[in-house]
C-alpha positions in Angstrom: -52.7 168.2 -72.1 -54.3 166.4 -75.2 -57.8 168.0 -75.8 -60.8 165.8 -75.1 -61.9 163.4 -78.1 -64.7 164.6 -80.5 -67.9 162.7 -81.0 -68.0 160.4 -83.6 -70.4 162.4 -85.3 -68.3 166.1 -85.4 -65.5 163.8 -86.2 -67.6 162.4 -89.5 -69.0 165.9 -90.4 -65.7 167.7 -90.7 -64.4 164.4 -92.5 -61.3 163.7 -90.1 -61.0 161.1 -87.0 -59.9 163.0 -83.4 -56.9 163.7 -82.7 -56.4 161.2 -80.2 -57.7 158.4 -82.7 -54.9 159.5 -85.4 -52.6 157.1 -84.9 -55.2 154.5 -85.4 -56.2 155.8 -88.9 -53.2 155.6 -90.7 -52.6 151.9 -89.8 -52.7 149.2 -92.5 -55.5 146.8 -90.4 -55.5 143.1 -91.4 -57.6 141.7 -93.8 -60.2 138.8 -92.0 -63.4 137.3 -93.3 -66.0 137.6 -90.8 -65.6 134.0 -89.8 -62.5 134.7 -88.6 -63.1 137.8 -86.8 -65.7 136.3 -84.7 -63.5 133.4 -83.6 -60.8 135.8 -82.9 -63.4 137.8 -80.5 -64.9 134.6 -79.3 -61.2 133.4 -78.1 -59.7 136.5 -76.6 -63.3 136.8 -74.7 -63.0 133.2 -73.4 -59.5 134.2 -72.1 -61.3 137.3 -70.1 -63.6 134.7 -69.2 -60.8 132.3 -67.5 -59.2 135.2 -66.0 -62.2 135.8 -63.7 -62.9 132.5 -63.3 -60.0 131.6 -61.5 -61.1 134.0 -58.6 -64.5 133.0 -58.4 -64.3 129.1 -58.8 -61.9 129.1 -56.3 -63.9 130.9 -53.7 -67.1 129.0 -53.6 -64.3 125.9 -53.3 -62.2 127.7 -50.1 -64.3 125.8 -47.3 -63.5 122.1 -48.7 -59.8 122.9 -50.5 -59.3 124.6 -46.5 -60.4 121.2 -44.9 -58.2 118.9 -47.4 -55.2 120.4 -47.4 -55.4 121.8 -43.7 -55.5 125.5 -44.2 -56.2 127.8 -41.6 -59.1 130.0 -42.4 -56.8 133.4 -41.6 -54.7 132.1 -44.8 -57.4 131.4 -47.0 -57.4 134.2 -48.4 -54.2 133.7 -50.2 -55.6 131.6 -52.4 -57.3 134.6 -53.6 -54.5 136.9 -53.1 -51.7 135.5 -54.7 -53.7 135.1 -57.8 -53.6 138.9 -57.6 -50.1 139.6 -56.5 -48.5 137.9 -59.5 -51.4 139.1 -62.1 -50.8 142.8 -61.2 -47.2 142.6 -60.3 -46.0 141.0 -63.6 -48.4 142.4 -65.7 -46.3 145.5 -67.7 -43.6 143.5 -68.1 -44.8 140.9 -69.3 -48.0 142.0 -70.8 -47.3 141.3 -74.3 -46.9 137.7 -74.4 -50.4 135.9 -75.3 -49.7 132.2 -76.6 -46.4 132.3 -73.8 -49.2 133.1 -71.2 -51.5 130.5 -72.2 -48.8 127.6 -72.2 -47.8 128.8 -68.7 -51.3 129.0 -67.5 -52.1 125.3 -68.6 -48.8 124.2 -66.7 -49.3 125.6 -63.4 -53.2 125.0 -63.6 -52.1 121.3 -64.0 -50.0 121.8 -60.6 -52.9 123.1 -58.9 -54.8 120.1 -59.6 -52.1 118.2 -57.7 -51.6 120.2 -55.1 -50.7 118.7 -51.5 -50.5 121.3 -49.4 -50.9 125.2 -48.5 -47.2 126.4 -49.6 -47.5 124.3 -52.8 -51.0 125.6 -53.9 -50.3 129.5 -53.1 -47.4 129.5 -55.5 -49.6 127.5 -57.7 -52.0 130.2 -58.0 -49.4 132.8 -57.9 -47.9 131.6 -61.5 -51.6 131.4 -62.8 -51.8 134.7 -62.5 -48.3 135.5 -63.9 -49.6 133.6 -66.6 -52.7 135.7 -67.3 -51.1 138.6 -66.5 -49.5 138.0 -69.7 -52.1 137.1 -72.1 -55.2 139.6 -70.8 -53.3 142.8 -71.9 -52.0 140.5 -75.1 -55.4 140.0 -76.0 -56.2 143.6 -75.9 -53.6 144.3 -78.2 -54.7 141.8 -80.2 -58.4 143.0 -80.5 -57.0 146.6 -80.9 -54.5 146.1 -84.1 -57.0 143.4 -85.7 -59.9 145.8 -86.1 -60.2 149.2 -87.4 -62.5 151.8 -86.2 -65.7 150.9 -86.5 -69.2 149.0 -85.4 -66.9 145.8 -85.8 -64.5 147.5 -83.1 -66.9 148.8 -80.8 -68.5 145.0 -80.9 -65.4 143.7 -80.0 -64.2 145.4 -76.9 -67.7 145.2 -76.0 -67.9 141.4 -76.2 -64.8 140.8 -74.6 -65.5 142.9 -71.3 -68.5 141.0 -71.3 -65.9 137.8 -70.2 -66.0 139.9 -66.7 -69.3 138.9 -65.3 -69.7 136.0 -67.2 -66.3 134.5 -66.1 -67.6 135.1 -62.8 -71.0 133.3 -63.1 -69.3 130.3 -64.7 -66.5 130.4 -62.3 -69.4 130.5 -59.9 -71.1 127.7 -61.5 -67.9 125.3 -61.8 -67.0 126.0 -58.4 -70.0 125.0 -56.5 -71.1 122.6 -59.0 -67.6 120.6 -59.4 -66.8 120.8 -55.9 -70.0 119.1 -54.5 -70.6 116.8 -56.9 -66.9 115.4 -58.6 -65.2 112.8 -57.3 -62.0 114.6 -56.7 -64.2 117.9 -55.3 -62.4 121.2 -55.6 -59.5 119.4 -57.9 -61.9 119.1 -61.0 -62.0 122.9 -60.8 -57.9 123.2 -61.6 -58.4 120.9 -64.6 -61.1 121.8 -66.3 -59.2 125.3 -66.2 -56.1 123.4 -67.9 -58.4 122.3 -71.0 -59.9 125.9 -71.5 -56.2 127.5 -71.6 -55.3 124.9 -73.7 -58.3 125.4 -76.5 -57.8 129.1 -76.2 -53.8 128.7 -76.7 -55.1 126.4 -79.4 -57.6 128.4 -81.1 -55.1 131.7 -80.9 -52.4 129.8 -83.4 -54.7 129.8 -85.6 -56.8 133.0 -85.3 -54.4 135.8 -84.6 -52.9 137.7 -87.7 -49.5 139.0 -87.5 -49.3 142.7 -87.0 -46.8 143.6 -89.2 -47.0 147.9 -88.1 -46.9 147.1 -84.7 -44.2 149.9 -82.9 -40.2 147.4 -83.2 -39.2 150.1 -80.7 -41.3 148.2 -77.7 -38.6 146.4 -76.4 -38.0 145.4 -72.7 -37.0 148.1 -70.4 -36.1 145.4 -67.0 -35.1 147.9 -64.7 -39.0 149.8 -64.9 -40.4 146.0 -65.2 -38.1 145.6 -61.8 -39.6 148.5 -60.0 -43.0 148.0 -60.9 -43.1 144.6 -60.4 -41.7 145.2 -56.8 -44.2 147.9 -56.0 -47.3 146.2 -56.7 -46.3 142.8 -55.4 -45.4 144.7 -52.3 -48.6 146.9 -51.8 -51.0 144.1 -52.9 -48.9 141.7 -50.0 -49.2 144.5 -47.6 -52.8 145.0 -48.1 -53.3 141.4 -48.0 -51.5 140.3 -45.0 -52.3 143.4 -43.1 -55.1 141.1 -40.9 -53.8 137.7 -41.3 -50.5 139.1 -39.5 -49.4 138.2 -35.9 -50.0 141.6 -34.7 -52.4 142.4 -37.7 -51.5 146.0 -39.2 -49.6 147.1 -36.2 -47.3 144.3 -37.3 -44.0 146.2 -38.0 -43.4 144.7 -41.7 -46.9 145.8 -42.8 -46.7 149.5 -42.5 -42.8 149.0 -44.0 -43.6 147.2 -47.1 -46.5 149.6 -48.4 -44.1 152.8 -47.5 -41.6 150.6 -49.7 -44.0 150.1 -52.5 -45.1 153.8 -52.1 -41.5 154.6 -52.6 -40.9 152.4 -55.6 -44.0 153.8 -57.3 -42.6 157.3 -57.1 -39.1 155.8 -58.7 -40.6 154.3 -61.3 -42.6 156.9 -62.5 -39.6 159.3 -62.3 -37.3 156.8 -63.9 -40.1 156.0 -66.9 -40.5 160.1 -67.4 -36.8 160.2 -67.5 -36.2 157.3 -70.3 -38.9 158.7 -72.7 -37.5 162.4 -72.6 -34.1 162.4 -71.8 -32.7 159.2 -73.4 -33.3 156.8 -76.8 -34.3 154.3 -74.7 -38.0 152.9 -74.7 -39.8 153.6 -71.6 -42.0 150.4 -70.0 -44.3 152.7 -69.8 -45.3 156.0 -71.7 -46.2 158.4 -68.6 -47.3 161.1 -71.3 -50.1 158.9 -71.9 -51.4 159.2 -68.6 -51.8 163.1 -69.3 -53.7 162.4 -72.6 -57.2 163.3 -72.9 -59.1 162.1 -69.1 -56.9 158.7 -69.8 -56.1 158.8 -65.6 -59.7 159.8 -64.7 -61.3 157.0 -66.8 -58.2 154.4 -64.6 -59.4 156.1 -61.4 -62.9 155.2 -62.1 -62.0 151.6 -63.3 -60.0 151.0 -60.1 -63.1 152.3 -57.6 -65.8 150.5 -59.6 -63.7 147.4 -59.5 -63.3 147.6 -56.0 -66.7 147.5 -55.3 -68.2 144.8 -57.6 -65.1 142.2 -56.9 -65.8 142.4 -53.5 -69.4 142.7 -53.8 -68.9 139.4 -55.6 -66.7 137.9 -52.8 -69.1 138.8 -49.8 -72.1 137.5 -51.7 -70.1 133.9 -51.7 -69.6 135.1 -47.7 -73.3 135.6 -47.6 -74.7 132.7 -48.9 -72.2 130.1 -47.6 -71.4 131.9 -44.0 -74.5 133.4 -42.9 -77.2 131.3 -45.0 -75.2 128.1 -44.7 -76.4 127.2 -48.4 -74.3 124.2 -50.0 -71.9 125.3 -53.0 -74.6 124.3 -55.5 -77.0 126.4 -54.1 -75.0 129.5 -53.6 -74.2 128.7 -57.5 -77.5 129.2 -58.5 -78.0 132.8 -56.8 -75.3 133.9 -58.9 -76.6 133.1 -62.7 -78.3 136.9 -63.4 -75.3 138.3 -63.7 -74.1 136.1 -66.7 -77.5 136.1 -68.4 -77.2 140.2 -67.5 -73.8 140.6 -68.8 -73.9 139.7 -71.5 -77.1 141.7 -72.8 -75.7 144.8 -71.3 -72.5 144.4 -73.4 -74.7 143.9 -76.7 -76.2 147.2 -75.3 -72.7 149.2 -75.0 -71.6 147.7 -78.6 -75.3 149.6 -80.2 -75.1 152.6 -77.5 -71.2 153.8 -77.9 -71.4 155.2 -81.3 -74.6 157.1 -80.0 -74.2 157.9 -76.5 -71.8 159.8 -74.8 -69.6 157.8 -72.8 -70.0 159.7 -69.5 -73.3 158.6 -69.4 -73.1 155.1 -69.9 -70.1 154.9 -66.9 -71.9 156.7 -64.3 -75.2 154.3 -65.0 -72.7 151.7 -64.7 -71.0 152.9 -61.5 -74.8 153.8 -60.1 -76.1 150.3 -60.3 -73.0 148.7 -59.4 -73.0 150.5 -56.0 -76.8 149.7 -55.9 -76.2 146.2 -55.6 -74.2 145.8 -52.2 -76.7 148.3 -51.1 -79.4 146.2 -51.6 -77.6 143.2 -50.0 -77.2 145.2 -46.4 -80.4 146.4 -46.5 -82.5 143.2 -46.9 -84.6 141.2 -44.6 -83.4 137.6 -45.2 -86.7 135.9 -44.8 -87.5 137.6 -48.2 -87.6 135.9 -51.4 -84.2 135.6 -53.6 -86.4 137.2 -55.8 -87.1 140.7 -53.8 -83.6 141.9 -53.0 -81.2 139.4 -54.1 -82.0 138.7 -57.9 -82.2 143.0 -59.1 -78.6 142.8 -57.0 -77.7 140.5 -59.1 -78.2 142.6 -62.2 -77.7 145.9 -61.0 -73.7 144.5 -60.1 -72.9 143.9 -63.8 -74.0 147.5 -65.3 -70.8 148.6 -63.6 -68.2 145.8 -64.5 -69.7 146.2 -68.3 -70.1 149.8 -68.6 -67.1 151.0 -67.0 -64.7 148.0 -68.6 -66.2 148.3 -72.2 -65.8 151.9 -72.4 -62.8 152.4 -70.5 -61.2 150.2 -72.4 -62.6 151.4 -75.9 -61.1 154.9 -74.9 -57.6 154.6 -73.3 -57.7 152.2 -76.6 -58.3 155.3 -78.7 -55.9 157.7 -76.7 -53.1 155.1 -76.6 -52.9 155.3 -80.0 -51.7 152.1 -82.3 -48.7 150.3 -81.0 -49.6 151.0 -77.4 -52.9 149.7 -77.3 -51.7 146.5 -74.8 -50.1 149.3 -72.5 -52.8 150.8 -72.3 -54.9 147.7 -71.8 -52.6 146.5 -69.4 -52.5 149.8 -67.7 -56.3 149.5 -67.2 -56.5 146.1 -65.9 -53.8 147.0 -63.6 -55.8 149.8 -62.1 -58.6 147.4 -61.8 -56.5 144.6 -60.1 -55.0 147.7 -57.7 -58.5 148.5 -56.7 -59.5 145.2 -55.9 -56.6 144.3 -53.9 -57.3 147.7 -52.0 -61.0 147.4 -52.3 -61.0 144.4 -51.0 -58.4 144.9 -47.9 -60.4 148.1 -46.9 -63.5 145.9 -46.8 -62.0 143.1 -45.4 -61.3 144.8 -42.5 -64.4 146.7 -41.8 -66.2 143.4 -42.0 -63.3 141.5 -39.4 -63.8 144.9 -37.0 -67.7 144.9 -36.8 -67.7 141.3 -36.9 -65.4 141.5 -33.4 -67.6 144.0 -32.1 -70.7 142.4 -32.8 -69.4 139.2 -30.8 -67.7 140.5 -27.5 -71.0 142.4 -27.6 -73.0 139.1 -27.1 -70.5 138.1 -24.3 -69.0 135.9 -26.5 -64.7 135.5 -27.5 -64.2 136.5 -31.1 -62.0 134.0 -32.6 -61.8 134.5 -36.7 -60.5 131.3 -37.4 -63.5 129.3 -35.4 -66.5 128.3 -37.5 -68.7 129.0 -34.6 -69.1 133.2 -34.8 -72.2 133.7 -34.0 -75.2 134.6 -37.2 -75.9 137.7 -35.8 -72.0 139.2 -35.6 -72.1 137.1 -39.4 -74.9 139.4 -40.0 -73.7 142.4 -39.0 -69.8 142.4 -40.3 -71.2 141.6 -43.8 -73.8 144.2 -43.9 -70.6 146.9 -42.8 -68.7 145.4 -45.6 -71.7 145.8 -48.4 -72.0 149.4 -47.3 -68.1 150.0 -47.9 -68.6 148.6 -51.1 -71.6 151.0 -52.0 -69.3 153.8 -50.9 -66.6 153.1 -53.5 -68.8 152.7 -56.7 -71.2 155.7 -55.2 -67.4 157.5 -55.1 -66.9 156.5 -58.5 -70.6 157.4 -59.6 -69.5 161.3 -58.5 -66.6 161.4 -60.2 -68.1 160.0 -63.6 -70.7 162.7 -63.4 -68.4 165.3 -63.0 -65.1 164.5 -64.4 -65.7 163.1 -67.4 -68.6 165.1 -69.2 -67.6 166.1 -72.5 -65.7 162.4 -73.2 -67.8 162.3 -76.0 -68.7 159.0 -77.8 -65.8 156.1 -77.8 -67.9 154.5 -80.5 -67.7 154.8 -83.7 -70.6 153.8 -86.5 -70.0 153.7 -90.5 -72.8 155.8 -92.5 -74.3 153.8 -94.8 -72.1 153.6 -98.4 -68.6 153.7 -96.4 -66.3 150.8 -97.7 -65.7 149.6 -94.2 -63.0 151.3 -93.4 -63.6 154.3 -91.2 
């Protein structure tokens, strides 16, 4: 196993970069005036931006799009869902193709728009998140081969996760704000998507330099894209479906397809180990890299702290439009701190990486994140926003910064140059992965208690009637918000423990370097 990075500063003294960072070193980095740079960042942050956007918009839109286009509430959720599916299923394979995934996401956001009906609008969705499966990764890449080690770097990768949290407060804003108030409702969300893909597909003609030492051995292995693919389209469908089925997970095809996907997992991990060792052929994916510094810690921690703030996200639109019966607009506004809050904590990682040790900064971030749902199931509802609801807003984000900014500034480093946008799309895979299992786990808990809660009363529980009682509302939200805490307080231990020694994934130029570190 690949000893543990150095600190930027033991690094500096004895006048060599880590081991691990090598590869990075000796590459011939493009030359950008600043202008140019920060457009480049600006652009590949607005496409992080889009890419949550499309999850959040959409839920604060679910009650009307459900009433217009006559869709059960039990399938609702694939509106979510096969966003997901086709994001994390496609996105090794096809993980490399920015400018292709933005023209693809215009396209089927455009369909969207148009949408008459339930089958129509789930494969809709499902080719927007083909699409961005695509181009996040890409951009990654992109970031990673356009700066060299350095402030500028650090800046970057720092700006970019901050698209996370604000995606989701704009999504949050467009959603409830577009679906009240345009005249076409939830509609307006779909094409004002379409001209954001298209001024970020614009913008990247322009902006992107050609990477003339990126790796010509990366070609496409289809056979690993095949199996992977499979396996997490499979899980993430299991996971899914596993209420919204007849018999819900006692339905035969449930338990089936996840032992499939297990099964394919195992293949394509064997079959990738066997094509980068025993043949010439290049592997989808690397599995050495996996074994490279704590590169599968930092993706363990990335998938649990995920889990927890996209569904803390999700009940929160649960909370205020379910429970509280607030109108879209309203349940808009609750959501702003985490935008305004985002985007200072990532201006905070970009000064902190090069003098903090990493550890620290993801187990802060996987504290407060966990904080938040806490906060939410332990609230008395006839407080102010202000008491409980606003500090949840801001504790969320520390994790969904912390843990994406510096996860992604070290498997950057470990990957080493040429496999940057593996391992960018490895990490947002993990991430997708633990929000599809985050939020099935706490799906259900919420559905169970929910149940219980309402026979209790005397009452029939029925999850597709609008009529469940506040108090069963009440209580299978507050199970769910504790679930949530249990991931990120899972993720918190692991940090803590795992990870010390990471050193710093920062790196900062003393003062008469020429720029190039």
């Amino acid at each position: 196993m690949a000893q543990a990075p150095l600190s930027a500063e033991s690094a500096e003294t004895k006048g060599a970069r880590p081991p691990d960072m090598e590869g990075e070193a000796e590459h011939a980095w493009p030359e950008m005036s600043t202008t140019r740079q920060v457009l480049l960042v600006l652009t590949m942050t607005m496409c992080m931006m889009l890419n949550i956007m499309q999850v959040q918009s959409v839920q604060l839109a679910l009650p009307t799009l459900g009433a217009d286009l006559n869709i059960q509430t039990t399938n609702l959720q694939w509106l979510i869902s096969s966003y997901s599916v086709a994001f994390g299923g496609l996105l090794l394979l096809f993980g490399r193709v920015f400018i292709g995934g933005m023209i693809w996401f215009v396209i089927w956001s455009i369909a969207c728009g148009f949408a008459q009906n339930e089958v129509s609008i789930d494969f809709f969705r499902a080719m927007q998140g083909a699409a961005l499966g695509a181009a996040i990764p890409s951009a990654l890449g992109i970031l990673g081969s356009s700066f060299p080690p350095g402030q500028r770097k650090t800046t970057a990768f720092a700006l970019f996760s901050a698209g996370a949290p604000m995606g989701g407060s704009l999504g949050a804003v467009l959603g409830g704000v577009l679906t009240e108030y345009a005249a076409i409702t939830w509609r307006a969300v779909f094409f004002v998507s379409t001209g954001i893909g298209a001024l970020i597909g614009i913008a990247a003609l322009f902006l992107v330099p050609p990477d003339h030492a990126k790796d010509k051995t990366l070609t496409v292995d289809w056979i690993g894209g095949a199996l992977i693919t499979s396996a997490v389209t499979l899980l993430t469908f299991a996971l899914a479906d596993g209420e919204g089925a007849p018999n819900g997970w006692r339905t035969p095809y449930i338990p089936t397809l996840l032992a499939v996907s297990i099964i394919l997992f195992v293949v394509f991990w064997f079959y990738e180990r066997h094509l980068e060792f025993r043949t010439p052929h290049p592997p989808l994916m690397r599995t050495s890299i996996w074994f490279k510094g704590r590169f599968a810690i930092v993706q363990l921690i990335g998938a649990l702290g995920w889990s927890c703030f996209a569904s803390y996200m999700f009940f929160c639109s649960l909370t205020f439009q379910d429970y509280m019966r607030l109108e879209p607009v309203l349940a808009t506004v609750r959501f702003l701190p985490s935008s305004i809050t985002g985007l200072i904590l990532n201006l905070i990682v970009a000064l902190l990486a090069s003098r903090v040790p990493a550890h620290i900064l993801i187990t802060i971030g996987c504290l407060g994140t966990g904080l938040a749902p806490l906060l939410f199931a332990v609230q008395n509802y006839e407080d102010t926003y202000w008491r409980w609801q606003f500090p949840a807003m801001i504790l969320s984000v520390f994790g969904a910064d912390f843990i994406f900014a510096c996860g992604i500034l070290y498997v950057s480093h470990v990957a080493g140059h040429g496999h940057q946008a593996l391992a960018g799309s490895l990490f947002n895979m993990s991430t997708q992965i633990g929000t599809g299992i985050g939020l099935a786990i706490n799906t259900i808990v919420q559905d169970k208690v929910t149940a219980r809660a309402t026979r209790n009363l005397g009452l029939v529980y029925d999850p597709n009637a609008r009529n469940t009682p506040l108090e069963a509302i009440h209580q299978g939200l507050n199970a769910a918000f504790y679930t949530c805490s249990g991931f990120a307080f899972l993720a918190t231990l692991i940090s803590a423990t795992c990870l010390f020694g990471i050193g710093k994934v920062g790196h900062r130029e003393k003062k008469g370097e020429d720029g190039k570190a």
